[in-house]
BAVEX-889955 format. One record per residue: residue in three letters; x, y, z of N, C-alpha, C in turn. Coordinates in steps of 0.02 Angstrom, whole numbers, padded with zeros to 5 digits, always signed. Layout:
alaXYZXYZXYZ/...
# end
This chain:
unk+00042-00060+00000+00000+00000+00000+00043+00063+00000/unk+00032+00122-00039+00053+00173-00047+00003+00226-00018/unk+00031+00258+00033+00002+00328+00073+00020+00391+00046/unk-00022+00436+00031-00018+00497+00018-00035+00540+00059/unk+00021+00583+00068-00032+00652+00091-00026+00731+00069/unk-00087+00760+00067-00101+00804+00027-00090+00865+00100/unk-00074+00927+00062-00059+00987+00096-00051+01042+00047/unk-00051+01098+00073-00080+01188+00034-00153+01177-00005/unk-00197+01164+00023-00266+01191+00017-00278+01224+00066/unk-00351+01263+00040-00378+01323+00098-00409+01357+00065/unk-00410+01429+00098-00465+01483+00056-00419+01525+00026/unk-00447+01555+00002-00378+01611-00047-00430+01651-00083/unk-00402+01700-00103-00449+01779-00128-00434+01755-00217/unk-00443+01788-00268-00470+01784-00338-00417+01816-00348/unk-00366+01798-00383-00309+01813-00439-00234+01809-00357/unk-00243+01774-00301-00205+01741-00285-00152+01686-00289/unk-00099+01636-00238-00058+01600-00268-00077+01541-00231/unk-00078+01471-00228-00069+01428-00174-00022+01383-00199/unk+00018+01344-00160+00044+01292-00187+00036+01207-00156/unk+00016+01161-00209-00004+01111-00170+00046+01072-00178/unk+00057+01042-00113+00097+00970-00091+00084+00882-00094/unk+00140+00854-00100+00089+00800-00085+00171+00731-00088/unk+00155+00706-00049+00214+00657-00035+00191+00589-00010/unk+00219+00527-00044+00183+00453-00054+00244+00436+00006/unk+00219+00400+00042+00268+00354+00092+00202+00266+00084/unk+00253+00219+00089+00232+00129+00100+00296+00086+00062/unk+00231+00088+00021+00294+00053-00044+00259+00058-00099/unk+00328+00137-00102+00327+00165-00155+00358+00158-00210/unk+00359+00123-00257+00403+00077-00333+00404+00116-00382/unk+00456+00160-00378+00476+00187-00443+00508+00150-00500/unk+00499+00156-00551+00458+00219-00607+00392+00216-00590/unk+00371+00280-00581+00315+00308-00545+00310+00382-00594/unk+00219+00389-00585+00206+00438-00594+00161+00493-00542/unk+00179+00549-00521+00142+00571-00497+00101+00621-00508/unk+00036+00635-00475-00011+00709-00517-00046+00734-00464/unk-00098+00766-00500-00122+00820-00467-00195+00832-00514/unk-00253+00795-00488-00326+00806-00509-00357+00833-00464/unk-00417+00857-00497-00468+00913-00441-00545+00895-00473/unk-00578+00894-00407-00640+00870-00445-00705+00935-00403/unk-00739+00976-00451-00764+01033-00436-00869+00993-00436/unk-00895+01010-00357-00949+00979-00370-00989+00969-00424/unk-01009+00936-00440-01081+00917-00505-01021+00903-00550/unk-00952+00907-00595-00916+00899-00631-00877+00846-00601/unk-00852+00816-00655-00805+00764-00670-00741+00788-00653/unk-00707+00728-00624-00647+00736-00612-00592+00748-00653/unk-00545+00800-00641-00495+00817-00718-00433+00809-00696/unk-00378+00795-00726-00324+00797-00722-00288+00874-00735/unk-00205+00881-00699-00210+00971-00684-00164+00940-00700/unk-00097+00878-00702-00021+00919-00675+00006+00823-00651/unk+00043+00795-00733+00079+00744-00680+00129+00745-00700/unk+00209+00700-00681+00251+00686-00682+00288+00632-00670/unk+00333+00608-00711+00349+00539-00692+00416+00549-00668/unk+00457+00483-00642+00521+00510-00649+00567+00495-00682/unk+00546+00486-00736+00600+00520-00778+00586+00566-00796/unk+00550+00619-00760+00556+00682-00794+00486+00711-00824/unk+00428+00663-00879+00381+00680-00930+00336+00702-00903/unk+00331+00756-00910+00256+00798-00892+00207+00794-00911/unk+00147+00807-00911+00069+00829-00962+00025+00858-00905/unk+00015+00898-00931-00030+00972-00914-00092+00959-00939/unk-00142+00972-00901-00227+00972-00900-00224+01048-00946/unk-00254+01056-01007-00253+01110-01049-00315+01182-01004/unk-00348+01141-00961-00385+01214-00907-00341+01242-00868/unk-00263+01227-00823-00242+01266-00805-00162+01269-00841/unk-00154+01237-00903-00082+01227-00900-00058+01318-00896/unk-00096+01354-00900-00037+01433-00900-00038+01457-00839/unk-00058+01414-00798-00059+01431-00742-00022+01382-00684/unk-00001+01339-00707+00045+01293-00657+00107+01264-00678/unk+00159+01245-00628+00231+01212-00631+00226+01164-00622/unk+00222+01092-00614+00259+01042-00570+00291+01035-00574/unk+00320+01000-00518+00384+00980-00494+00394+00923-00440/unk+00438+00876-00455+00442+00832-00392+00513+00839-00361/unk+00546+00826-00318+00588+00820-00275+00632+00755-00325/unk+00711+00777-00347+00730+00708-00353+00741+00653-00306/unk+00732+00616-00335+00741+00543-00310+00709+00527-00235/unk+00649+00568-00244+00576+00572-00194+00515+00569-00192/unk+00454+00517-00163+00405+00537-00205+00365+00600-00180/unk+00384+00655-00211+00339+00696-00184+00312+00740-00250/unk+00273+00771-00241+00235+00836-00316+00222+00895-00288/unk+00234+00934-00316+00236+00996-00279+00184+01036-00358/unk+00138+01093-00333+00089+01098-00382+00064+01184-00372/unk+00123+01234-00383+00095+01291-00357+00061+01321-00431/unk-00023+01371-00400-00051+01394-00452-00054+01438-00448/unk-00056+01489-00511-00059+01553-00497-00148+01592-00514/unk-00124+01654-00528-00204+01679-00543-00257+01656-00516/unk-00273+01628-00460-00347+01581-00443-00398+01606-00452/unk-00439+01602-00463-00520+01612-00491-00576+01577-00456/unk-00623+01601-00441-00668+01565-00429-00703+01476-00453/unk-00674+01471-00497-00702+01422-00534-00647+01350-00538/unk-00605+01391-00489-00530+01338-00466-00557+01305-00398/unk-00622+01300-00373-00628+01297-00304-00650+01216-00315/unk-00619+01172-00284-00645+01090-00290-00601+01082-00231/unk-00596+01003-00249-00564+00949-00195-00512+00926-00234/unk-00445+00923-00218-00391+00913-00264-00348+00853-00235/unk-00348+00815-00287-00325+00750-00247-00270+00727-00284/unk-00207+00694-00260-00157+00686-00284-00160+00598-00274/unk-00108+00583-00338-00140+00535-00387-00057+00472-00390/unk-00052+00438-00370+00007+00393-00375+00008+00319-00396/unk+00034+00330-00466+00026+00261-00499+00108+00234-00521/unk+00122+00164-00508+00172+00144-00532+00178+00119-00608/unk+00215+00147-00641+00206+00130-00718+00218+00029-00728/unk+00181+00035-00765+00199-00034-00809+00154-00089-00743/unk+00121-00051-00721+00088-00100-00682+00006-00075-00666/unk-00040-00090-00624-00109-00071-00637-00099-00040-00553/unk-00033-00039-00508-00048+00003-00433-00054+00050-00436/unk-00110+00095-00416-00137+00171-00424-00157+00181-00347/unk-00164+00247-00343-00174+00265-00268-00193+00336-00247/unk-00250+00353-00231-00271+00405-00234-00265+00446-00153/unk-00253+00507-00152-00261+00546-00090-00352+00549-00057/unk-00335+00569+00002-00400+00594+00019-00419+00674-00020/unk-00375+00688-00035-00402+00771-00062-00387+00819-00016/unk-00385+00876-00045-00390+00940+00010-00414+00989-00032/unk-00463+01022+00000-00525+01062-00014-00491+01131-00026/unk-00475+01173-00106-00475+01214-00117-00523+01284-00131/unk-00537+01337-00101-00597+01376-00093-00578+01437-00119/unk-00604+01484-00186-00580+01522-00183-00652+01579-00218/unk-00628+01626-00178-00677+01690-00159-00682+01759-00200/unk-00729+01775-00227-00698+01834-00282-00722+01913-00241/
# end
């Protein structure tokens, strides 16, 4: 089993910054990918922001001008700061850990992003 935990959610004002965290501890088997989805009530869950390690990114095309990732080398962690926030950024954002070449996936509990115009 692979544990996640999620950190930098909260409330934040409209054209603010937050940055989200998120670090896998169990057994964690790299090559690994890690991300960053958000799921906004009544809508479907989307992908924002993953990374593997070796490096390959892909960006959710709703915020790619608005976010970095980044992981820690030779760590599992994702780091996910956004800029500009908007109202319409406000969901439950849950970080996402799958080992490649295999079907182990592992989802966070989420942390509740709120943002206020």
């Amino acid at each position: 089993q692979v544990q996640l935990v999620e950190s930098g959610g909260g409330w934040v004002q409209t054209g603010e910054t937050l940055r989200l965290s998120c670090e896998a501890s169990g057994k964690v088997s790299p090559p690994d990918i890690m991300a960053w989805h958000r799921q906004a009530p009544g809508k479907a869950r989307e992908m924002l922001a993953s990374m593997s390690t070796g490096g390959r990114i892909v960006y959710g095309l709703s915020v790619k001008s608005r976010v970095t990732v980044s992981r820690d080398h030779g760590k599992p962690t994702i780091s996910l700061p956004m800029i500009d926030l908007h109202p319409n950024d406000t969901a439950v954002y849950f970080c996402h850990y799958r080992v490649i070449y295999t079907t182990d996936l592992y989802w966070g509990r989420g942390t509740q992003v709120t943002v206020s115009s």
